[in-house]
KOLNU-16466 format. One line per field, with one value per residue (C-alpha): residue number from 1; residue in three letters; x, z, y. Coordinates in steps of 0.02 Angstrom, whole numbers, plus 50000, padded with zeros to 5 digits. Layout:
<rs>
num	[NUM | ...] .
residu	[ALA | ...] .
c1	[X | ...] .
c3	[Z | ...] .
c2	[Y | ...] .
</rs>
This chain:
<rs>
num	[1 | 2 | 3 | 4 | 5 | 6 | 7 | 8 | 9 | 10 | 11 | 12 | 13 | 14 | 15 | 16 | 17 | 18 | 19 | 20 | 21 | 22 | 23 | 24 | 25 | 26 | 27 | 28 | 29 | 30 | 31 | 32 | 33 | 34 | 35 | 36 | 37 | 38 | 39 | 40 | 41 | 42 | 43 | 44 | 45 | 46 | 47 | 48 | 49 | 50 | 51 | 52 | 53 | 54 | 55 | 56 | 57 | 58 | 59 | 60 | 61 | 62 | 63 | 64 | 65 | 66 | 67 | 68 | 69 | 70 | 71 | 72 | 73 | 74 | 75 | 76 | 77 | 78 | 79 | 80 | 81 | 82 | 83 | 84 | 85 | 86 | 87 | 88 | 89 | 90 | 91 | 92 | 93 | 94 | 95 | 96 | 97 | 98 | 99 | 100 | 101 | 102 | 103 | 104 | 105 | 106 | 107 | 108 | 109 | 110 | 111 | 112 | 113 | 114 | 115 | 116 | 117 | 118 | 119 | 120 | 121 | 122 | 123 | 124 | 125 | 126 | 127 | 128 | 129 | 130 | 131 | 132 | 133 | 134 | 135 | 136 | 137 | 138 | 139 | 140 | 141 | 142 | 143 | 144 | 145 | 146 | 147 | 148 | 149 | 150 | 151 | 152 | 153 | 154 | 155 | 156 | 157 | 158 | 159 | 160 | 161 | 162 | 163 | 164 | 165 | 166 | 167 | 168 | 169 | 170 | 171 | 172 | 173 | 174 | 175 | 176 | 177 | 178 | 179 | 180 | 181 | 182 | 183 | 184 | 185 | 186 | 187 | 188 | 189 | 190 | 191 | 192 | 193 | 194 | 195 | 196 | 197 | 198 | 199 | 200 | 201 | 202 | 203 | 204 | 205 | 206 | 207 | 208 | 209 | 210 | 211 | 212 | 213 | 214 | 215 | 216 | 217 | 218 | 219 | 220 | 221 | 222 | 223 | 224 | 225 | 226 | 227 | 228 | 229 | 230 | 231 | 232 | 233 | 234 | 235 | 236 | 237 | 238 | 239 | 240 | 241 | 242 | 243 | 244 | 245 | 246 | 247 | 248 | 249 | 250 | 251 | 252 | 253 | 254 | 255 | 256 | 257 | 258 | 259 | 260 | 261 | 262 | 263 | 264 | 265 | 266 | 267 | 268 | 269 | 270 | 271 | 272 | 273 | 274 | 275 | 276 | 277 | 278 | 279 | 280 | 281 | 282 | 283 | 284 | 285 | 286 | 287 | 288 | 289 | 290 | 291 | 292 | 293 | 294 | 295 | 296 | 297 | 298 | 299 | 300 | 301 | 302 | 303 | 304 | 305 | 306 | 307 | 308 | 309 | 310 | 311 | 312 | 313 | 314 | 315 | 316 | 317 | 318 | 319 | 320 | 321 | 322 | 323 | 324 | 325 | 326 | 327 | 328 | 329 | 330 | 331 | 332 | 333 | 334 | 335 | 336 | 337 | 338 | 339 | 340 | 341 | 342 | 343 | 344 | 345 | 346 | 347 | 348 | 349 | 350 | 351 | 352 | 353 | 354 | 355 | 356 | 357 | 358 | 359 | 360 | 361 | 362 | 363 | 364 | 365 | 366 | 367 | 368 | 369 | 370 | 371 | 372 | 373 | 374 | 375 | 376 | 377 | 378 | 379 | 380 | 381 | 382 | 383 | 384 | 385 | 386 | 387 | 388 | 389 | 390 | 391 | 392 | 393 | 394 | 395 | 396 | 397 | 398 | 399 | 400 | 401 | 402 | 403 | 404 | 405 | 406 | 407 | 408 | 409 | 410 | 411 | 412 | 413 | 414 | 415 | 416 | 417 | 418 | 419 | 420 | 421 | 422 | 423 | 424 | 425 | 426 | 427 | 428 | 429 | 430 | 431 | 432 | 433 | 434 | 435 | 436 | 437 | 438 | 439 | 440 | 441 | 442 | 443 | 444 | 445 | 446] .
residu	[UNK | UNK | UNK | UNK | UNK | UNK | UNK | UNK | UNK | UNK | UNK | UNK | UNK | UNK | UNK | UNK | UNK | UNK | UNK | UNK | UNK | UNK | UNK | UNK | UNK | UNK | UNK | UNK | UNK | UNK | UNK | UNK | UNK | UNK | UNK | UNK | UNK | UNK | UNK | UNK | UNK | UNK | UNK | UNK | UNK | UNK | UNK | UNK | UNK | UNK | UNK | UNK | UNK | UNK | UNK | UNK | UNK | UNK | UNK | UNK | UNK | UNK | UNK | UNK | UNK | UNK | UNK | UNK | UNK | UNK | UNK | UNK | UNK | UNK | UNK | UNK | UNK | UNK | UNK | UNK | UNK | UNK | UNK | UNK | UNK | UNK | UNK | UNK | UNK | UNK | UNK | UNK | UNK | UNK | UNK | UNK | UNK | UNK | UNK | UNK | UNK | UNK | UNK | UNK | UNK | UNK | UNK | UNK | UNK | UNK | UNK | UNK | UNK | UNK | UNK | UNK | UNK | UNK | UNK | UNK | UNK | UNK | UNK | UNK | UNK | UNK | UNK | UNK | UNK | UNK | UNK | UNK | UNK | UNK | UNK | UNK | UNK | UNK | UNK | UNK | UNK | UNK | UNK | UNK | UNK | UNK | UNK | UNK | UNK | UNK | UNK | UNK | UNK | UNK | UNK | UNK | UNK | UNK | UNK | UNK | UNK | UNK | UNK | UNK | UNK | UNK | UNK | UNK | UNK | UNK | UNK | UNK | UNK | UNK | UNK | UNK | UNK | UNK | UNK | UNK | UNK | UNK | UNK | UNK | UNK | UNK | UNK | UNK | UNK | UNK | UNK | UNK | UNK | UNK | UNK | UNK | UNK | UNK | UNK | UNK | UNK | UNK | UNK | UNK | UNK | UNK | UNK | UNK | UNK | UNK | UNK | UNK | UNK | UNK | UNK | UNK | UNK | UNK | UNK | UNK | UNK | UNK | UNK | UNK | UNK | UNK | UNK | UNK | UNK | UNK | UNK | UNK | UNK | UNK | UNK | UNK | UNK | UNK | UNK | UNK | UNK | UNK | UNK | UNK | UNK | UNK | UNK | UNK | UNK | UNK | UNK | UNK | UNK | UNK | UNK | UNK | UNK | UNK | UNK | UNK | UNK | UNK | UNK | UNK | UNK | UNK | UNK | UNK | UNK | UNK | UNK | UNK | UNK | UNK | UNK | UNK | UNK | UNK | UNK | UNK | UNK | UNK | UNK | UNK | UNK | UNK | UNK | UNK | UNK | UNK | UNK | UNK | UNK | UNK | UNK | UNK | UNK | UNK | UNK | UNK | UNK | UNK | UNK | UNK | UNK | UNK | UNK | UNK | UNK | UNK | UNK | UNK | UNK | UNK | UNK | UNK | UNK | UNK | UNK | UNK | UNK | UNK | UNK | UNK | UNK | UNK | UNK | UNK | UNK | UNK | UNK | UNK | UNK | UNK | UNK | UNK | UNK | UNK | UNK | UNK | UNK | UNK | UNK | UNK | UNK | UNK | UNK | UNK | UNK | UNK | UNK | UNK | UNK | UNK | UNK | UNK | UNK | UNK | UNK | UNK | UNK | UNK | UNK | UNK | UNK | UNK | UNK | UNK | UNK | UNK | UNK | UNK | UNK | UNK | UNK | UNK | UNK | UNK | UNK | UNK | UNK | UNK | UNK | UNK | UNK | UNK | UNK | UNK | UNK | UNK | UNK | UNK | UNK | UNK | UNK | UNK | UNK | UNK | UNK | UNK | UNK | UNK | UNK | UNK | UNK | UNK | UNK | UNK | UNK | UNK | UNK | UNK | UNK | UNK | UNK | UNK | UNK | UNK | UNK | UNK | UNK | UNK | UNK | UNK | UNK | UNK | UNK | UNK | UNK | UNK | UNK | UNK | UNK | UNK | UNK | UNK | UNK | UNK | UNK | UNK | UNK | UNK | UNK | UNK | UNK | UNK] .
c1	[50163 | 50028 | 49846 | 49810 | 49876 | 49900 | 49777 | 49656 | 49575 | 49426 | 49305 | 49227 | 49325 | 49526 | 49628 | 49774 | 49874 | 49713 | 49612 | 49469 | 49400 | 49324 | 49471 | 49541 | 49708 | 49816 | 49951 | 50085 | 50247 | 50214 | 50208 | 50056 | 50083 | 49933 | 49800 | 49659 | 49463 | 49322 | 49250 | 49427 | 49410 | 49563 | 49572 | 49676 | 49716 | 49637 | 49499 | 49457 | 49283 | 49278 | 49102 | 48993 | 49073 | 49242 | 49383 | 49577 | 49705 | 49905 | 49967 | 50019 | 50211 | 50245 | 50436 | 50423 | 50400 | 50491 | 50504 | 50618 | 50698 | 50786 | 50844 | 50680 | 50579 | 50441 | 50398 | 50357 | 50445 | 50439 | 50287 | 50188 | 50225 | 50227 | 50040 | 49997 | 50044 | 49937 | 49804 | 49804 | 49824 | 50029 | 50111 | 50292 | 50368 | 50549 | 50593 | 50710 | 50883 | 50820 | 50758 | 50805 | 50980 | 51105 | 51030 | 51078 | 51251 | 51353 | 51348 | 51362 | 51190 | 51105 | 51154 | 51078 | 50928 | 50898 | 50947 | 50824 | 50659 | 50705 | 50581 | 50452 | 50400 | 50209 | 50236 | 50398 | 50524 | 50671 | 50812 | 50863 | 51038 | 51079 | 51189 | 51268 | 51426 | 51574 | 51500 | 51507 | 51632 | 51501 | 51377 | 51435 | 51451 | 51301 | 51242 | 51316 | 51212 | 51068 | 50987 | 50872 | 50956 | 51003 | 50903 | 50976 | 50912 | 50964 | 50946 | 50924 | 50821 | 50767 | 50885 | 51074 | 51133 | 51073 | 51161 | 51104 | 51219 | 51285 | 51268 | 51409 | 51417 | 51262 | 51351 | 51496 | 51361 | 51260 | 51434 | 51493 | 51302 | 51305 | 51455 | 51320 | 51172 | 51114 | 50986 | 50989 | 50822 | 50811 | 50707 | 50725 | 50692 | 50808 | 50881 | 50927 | 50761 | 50692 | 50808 | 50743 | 50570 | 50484 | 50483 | 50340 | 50312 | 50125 | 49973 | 49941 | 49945 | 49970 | 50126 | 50204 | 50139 | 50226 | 50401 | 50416 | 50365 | 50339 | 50508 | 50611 | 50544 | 50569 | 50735 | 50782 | 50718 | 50791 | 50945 | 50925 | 50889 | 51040 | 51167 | 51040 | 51078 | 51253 | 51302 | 51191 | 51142 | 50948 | 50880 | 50718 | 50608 | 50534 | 50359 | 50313 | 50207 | 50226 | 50153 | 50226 | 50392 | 50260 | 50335 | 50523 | 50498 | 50383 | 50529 | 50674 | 50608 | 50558 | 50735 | 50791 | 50855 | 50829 | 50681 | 50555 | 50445 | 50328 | 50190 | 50071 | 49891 | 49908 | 49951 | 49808 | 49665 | 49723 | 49721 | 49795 | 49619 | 49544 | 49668 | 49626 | 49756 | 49836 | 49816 | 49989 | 49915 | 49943 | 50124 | 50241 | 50379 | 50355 | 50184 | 50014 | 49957 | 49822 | 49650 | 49720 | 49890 | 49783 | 49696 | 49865 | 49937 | 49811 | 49823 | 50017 | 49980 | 49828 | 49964 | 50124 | 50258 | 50217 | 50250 | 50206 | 50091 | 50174 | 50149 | 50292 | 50222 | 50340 | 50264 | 50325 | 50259 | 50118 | 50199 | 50316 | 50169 | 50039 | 50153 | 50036 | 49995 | 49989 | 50155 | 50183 | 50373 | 50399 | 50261 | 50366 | 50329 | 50279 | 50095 | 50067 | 49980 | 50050 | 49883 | 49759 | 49844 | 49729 | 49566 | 49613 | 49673 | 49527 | 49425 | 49467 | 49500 | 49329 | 49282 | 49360 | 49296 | 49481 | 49479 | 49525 | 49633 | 49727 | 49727 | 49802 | 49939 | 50018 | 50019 | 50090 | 50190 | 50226 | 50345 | 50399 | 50466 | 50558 | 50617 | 50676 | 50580 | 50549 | 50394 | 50269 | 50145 | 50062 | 49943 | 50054 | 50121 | 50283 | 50266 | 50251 | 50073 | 50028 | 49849 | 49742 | 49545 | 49462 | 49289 | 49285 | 49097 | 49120 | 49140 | 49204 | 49271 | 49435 | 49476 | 49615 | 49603 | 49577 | 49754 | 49902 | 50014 | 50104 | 50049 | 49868 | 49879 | 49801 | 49733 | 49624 | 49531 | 49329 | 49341 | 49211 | 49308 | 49279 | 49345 | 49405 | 49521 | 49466 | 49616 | 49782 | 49888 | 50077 | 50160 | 49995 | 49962 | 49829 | 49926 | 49854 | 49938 | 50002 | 50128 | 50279 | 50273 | 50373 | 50555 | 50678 | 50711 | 50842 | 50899 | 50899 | 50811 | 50621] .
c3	[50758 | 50661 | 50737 | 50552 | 50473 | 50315 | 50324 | 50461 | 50463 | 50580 | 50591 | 50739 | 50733 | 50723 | 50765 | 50898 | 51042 | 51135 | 51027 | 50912 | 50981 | 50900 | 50855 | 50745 | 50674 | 50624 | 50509 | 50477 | 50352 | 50331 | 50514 | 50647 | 50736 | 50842 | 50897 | 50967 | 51037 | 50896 | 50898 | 50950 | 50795 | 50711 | 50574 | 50410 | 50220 | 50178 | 50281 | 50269 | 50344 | 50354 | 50314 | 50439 | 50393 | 50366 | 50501 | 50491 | 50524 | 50503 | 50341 | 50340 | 50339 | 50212 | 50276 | 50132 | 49943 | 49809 | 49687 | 49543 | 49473 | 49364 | 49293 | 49295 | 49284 | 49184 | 49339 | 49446 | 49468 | 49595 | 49480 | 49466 | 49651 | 49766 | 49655 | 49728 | 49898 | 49880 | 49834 | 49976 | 50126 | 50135 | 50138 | 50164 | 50087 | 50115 | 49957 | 49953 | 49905 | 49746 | 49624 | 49550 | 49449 | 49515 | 49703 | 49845 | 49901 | 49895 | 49899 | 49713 | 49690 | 49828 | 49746 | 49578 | 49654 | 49727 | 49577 | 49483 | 49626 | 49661 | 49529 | 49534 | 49707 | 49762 | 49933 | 50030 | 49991 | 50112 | 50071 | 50130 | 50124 | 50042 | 50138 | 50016 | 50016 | 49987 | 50048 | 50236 | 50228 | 50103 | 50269 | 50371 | 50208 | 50142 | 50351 | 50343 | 50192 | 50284 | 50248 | 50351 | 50387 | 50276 | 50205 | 50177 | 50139 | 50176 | 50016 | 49840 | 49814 | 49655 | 49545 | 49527 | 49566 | 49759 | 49802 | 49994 | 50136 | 50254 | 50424 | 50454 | 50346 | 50451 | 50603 | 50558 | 50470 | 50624 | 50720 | 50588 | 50611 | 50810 | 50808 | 50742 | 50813 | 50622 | 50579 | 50474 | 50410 | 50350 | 50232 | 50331 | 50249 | 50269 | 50096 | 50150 | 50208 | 50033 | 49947 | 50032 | 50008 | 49862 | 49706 | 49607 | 49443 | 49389 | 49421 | 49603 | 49739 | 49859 | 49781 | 49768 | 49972 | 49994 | 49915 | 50034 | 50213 | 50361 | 50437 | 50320 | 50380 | 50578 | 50554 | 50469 | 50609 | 50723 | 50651 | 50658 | 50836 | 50901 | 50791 | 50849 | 51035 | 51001 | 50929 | 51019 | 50864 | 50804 | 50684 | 50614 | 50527 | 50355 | 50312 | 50436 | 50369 | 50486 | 50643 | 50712 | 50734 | 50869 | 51024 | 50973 | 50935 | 51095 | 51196 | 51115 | 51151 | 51303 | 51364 | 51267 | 51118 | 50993 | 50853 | 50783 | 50659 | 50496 | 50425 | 50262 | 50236 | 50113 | 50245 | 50373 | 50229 | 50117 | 50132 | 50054 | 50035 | 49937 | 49789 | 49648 | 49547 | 49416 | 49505 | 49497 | 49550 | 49730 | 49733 | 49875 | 49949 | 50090 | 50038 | 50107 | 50231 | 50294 | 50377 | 50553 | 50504 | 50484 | 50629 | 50751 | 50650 | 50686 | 50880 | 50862 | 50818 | 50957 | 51085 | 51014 | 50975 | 50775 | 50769 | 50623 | 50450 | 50269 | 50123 | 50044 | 49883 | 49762 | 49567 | 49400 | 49214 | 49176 | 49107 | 49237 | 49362 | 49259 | 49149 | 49029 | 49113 | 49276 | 49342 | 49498 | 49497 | 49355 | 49413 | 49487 | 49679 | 49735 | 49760 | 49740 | 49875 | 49901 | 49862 | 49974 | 50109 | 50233 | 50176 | 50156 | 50345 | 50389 | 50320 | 50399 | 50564 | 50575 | 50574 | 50722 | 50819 | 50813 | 50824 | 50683 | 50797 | 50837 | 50644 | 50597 | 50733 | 50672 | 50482 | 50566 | 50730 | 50697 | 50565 | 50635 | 50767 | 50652 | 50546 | 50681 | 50567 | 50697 | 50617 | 50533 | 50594 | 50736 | 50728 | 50837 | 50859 | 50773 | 50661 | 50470 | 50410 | 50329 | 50347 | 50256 | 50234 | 50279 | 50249 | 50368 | 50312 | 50155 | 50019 | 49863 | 49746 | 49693 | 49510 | 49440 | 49295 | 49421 | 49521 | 49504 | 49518 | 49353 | 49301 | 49291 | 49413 | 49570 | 49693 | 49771 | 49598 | 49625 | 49817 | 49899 | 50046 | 50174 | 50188 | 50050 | 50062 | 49992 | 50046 | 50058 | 50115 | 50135 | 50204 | 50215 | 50023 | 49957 | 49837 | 49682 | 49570 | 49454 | 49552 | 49625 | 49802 | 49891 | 49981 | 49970 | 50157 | 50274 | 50416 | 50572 | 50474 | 50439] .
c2	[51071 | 51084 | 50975 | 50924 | 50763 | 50740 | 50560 | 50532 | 50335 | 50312 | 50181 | 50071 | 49928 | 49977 | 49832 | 49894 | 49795 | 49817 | 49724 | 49801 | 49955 | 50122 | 50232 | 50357 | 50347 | 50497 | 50500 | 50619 | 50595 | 50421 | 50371 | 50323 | 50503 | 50473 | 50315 | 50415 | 50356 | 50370 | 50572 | 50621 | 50744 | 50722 | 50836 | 50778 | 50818 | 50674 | 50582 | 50381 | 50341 | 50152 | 50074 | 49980 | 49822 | 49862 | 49840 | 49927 | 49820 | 49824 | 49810 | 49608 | 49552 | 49409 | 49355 | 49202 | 49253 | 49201 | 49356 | 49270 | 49414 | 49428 | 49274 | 49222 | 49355 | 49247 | 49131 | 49311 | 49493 | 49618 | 49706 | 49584 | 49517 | 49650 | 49716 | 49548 | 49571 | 49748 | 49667 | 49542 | 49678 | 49637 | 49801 | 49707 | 49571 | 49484 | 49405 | 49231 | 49214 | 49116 | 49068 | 49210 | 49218 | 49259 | 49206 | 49313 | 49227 | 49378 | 49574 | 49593 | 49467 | 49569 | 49749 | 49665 | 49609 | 49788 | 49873 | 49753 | 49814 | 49957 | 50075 | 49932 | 49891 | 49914 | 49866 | 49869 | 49743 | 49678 | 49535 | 49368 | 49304 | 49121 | 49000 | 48880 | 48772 | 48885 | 49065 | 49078 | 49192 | 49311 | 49319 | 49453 | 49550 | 49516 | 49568 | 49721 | 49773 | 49709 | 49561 | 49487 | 49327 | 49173 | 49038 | 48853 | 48706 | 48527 | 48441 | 48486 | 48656 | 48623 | 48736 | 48712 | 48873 | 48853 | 48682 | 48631 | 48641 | 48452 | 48466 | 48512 | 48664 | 48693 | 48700 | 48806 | 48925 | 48943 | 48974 | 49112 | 49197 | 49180 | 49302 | 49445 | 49372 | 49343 | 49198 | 49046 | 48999 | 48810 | 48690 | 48553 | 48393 | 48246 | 48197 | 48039 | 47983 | 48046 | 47940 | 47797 | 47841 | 47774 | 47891 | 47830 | 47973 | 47968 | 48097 | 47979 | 48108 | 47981 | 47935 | 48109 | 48125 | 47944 | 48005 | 48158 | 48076 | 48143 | 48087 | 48163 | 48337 | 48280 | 48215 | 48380 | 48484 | 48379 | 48398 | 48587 | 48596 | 48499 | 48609 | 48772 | 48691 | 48666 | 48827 | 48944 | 49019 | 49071 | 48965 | 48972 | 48827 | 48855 | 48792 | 48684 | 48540 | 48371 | 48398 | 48245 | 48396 | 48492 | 48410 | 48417 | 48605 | 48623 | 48551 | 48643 | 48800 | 48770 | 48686 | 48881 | 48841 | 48995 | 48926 | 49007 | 48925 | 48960 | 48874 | 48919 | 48940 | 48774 | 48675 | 48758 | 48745 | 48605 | 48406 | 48280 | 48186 | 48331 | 48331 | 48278 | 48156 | 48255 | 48424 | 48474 | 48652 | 48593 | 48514 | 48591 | 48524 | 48491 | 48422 | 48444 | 48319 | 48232 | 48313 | 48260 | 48333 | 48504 | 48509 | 48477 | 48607 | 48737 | 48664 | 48718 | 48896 | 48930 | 48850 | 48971 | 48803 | 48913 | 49069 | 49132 | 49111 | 49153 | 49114 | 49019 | 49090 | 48978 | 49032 | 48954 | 48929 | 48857 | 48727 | 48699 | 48686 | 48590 | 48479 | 48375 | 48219 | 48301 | 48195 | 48257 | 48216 | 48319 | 48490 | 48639 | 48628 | 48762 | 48860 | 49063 | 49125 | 49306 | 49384 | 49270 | 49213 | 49329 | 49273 | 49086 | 49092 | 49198 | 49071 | 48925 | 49001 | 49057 | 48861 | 48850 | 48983 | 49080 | 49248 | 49387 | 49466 | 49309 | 49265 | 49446 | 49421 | 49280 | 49361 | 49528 | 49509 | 49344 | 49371 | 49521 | 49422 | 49320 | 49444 | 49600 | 49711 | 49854 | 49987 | 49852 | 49737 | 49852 | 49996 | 50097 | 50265 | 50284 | 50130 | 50151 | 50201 | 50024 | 49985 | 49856 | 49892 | 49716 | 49676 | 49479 | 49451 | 49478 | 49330 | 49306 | 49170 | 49142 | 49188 | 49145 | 49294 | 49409 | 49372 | 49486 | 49349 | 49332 | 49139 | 49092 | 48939 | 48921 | 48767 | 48889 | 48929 | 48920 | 48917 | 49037 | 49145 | 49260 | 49409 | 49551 | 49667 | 49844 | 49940 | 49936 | 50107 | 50114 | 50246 | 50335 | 50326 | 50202 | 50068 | 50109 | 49963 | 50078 | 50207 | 50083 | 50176 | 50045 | 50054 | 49946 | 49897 | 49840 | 49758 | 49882 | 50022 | 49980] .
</rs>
C-alpha cells in the first residue's frame, strides 16, 4: 500500500472523539484511512493547510429536511437543497416522506423519489418512510429498501396526501416496526387539544402561539411514550418545542423506554417575544416559545433528555410563507434553515459558555444516533471523508440573496452570526455547487 493519500487535511485544531487537538487527517478512496498527530508528514495528492483560525470538523448530519420533490419541486428540490446543506457544513441529509408528491408510503414513491435525486445531489441524501392510515403493511417493504424509519404525525400535516395516524394506528404501527427493530418518528401534537384551543386568524403572534399550546405537544408525547412503553418499539420525537415535555421524556428513558428526541436551532435562538406581528417568516408548527421556554430547552440538551439538533427545514413560496396581511393562520408553517443551522447554534451556545465540541456533537452524533447511520458524524478511521472547514470567530450577516435555499424568505435575515463555514468536502472532494457528487444512501450501508 502505497504511504500517499490521495487528500491530506492538517491544521491545529481537528475536532476527533478526543476533543480538538493538532492532527493530520489522511484520506484514501473516500474514507478517513488514517487520524495522525500534527508533523506526522502525511504525504497526499492533494494537501489542505487549514488557516490559523480555521478548525476541521465532521461533515454535519441533518436527519430533518423537507426536500419537496417532485410534486413540488417549486417550494425546494434536491439541487437547490442539498447546495444548501453544502453550504452550511452538512455533508448528509435524510429527506421526509412529504411534502413531496407522491410522499414516501410505498416502494414505488420511494423508487420515484430516488430516481428524482439521484443525478442532483450535492451532499448525500438518505430516505424516511411515511406511516399513514392504510399502509402498515407497505413498512417492511419500504424497510427492506432501506429507509431510515417512518415519520407520522398525530393530526393534520398540512397537505392531504399525508393524512395523520389515531392512536391506535400508532400502536399497531409501532408493533408492525418492533418486529424489525425499525423506528417511528412522530409530530406529536394533540389534535384534540388544538381544536379546543382558540383559533384567532390575524397578523397577532400571540394568537397563532395561543392556538397551538403547549399541552397539545405534551399530551402528544405522552401519548407516544405509553404506546413506545407498551409495544416495546423505538420511537423518536420530532421537533421538540414545549419544555414542560423535559421531565416525562427524562423519566421514560430513564424507566427504559426506547425515545430519542430532536429539537431546532429556531426553537434554541428564537422567542416568541421577539416576533414581530405579521412576520409570517417565523411560523412553525410547533411554534416558538417563550425566552424561559429557550433557556430549559438548552438545559435539556447540556443534561442529554435531547438528543439531537436538526433543522426541520420546512420551505414554501413566498406567497405561501408571507401571505399579504401577514395572517398567520393562513402562512405555510414552516422555516428553512438547512444552510445555517451550525452558525445559529454556534451562536447562541457561545452565550452560554457551551462548548463547540459539545455544539458539533449534537448536529453530528446526535442524529447519528437516531438515524443508525454508521460512517458520518465522526472524524474517524474508516468513516466517510466528510469534513466541514469552520471559521467559530468569524461573523457574518445573514442574507437572504445569498442563500441557496430555493425561496427568498428567512427569520434569520439581518442577524449578525458567528461562525462561517469555508469548506465543505465529501467523500474527500470539496463540494463545489456545481458537480452533484452526492450518493443516494441507505439503511445499513452508509
Amino acid at each position: 500500500m502505497t504511504d500517499t493519500y490521495d487528500l491530506v487535511l492538517r491544521g491545529a485544531r481537528v475536532l476527533t472523539a478526543d476533543g480538538f487537538g493538532p492532527r493530520e487527517v489522511g484520506v484514501r478512496d473516500g474514507v478517513i484511512a488514517a487520524v495522525e498527530p500534527l508533523g506526522a508528514g502525511l504525504s497526499g495528492a492533494e494537501v489542505i493547510d487549514l488557516a490559523d483560525d480555521e478548525v476541521l470538523l465532521p461533515g454535519l448530519v441533518d436527519s430533518h429536511v423537507h426536500v419537496n420533490e417532485p410534486g413540488r419541486t417549486e417550494w425546494e428540490g434536491f439541487a437547490s437543497a442539498t447546495r444548501a446543506a453544502a453550504a452550511g457544513g452538512v455533508t448528509t441529509i435524510i429527506d421526509m416522506p412529504l411534502n413531496s408528491i407522491p410522499p414516501t408510503v410505498d416502494v414505488e414513491a420511494l423508487h420515484t423519489k430516488q430516481d428524482v435525486a439521484r443525478d442532483q445531489a450535492h451532499v448525500d441524501v438518505g430516505f424516511w418512510g411515511g406511516a399513514i392510515p392504510g399502509n402498515t403493511a407497505q413498512l417492511h417493504p419500504l424497510h427492506d429498501e432501506g429507509v431510515f424509519g417512518f415519520k407520522c404525525f398525530l393530526l393534520p400535516s398540512g397537505v392531504d396526501e399525508f393524512p395523520p395516524l389515531s392512536l391506535d394506528e400508532v400502536a399497531t404501527d409501532m408493533a408492525e416496526l418492533k418486529n424489525f427493530d425499525s423506528l417511528l418518528i412522530v409530530h406529536a401534537e394533540d389534535a384534540h387539544v388544538i381544536e379546543d384551543a382558540p383559533q384567532t386568524p390575524g397578523a397577532h403572534y400571540d394568537d397563532f402561539l395561543a392556538s397551538r399550546p403547549r399541552d397539545a405537544e405534551n399530551t402528544g408525547i405522552k401519548d407516544v411514550i405509553d404506546r413506545a412503553r407498551a409495544t416495546g418499539a423505538r420511537a423518536h420525537i420530532l421537533h421538540l418545542s414545549s419544555s414542560d415535555s423535559l421531565e416525562q421524556i427524562r423519566a421514560a428513558k430513564a424507566e427504559g423506554v426506547r425515545l430519542t428526541v430532536e429539537t431546532c436551532p429556531h426553537y434554541l435562538t428564537l422567542t416568541a417575544e421577539e416576533i414581530p406581528d405579521g412576520a409570517t417568516a417565523f411560523k412553525c408548527c410547533p411554534p416558538i416559545r417563550e425566552e424561559s421556554n429557550r433557556d430549559l430547552l438548552w438545559q435539556g440538551l447540556e443534561e442529554g433528555v435531547i438528543d439531537c439538533i436538526v433543522s426541520d427545514h420546512s420551505p414554501a413560496t413566498v406567497d405561501l410563507k408571507e401571505p399579504a396581511g401577514g395572517d398567520f393562520a393562513t402562512a405555510w408553517g414552516g422555516i428553512s434553515s438547512l444552510q445555517l443551522g451550525l452558525p445559529l447554534v454556534w451562536t447562541q451556545a457561545q452565550t452560554r459558555g457551551i462548548p463547540l465540541e459539545q455544539v458539533v456533537g449534537w448536529m453530528t452524533t446526535g442524529p447519528v444516533k437516531v438515524s443508525g447511520l454508521q460512517r458520518k458524524g465522526a472524524i474517524a478511521v474508516g468513516n466517510d471523508a466528510d469534513f466541514a472547514v469552520f471559521a467559530p470567530e468569524a461573523t457574518f450577516v445573514v442574507d437572504k440573496a445569498k442563500l441557496h435555499h430555493k425561496n427568498p424568505v428567512s427569520a434569520y435575515a439581518g442577524k449578525e452570526l458567528s461562525g462561517v463555514v469555508r469548506r465543505t468536502v465529501l467523500r474527500g472532494g470539496t463540494v463545489d455547487g456545481r458537480t452533484p457528487t452526492g450518493k443516494l444512501i441507505k439503511r445499513g450501508e452508509a
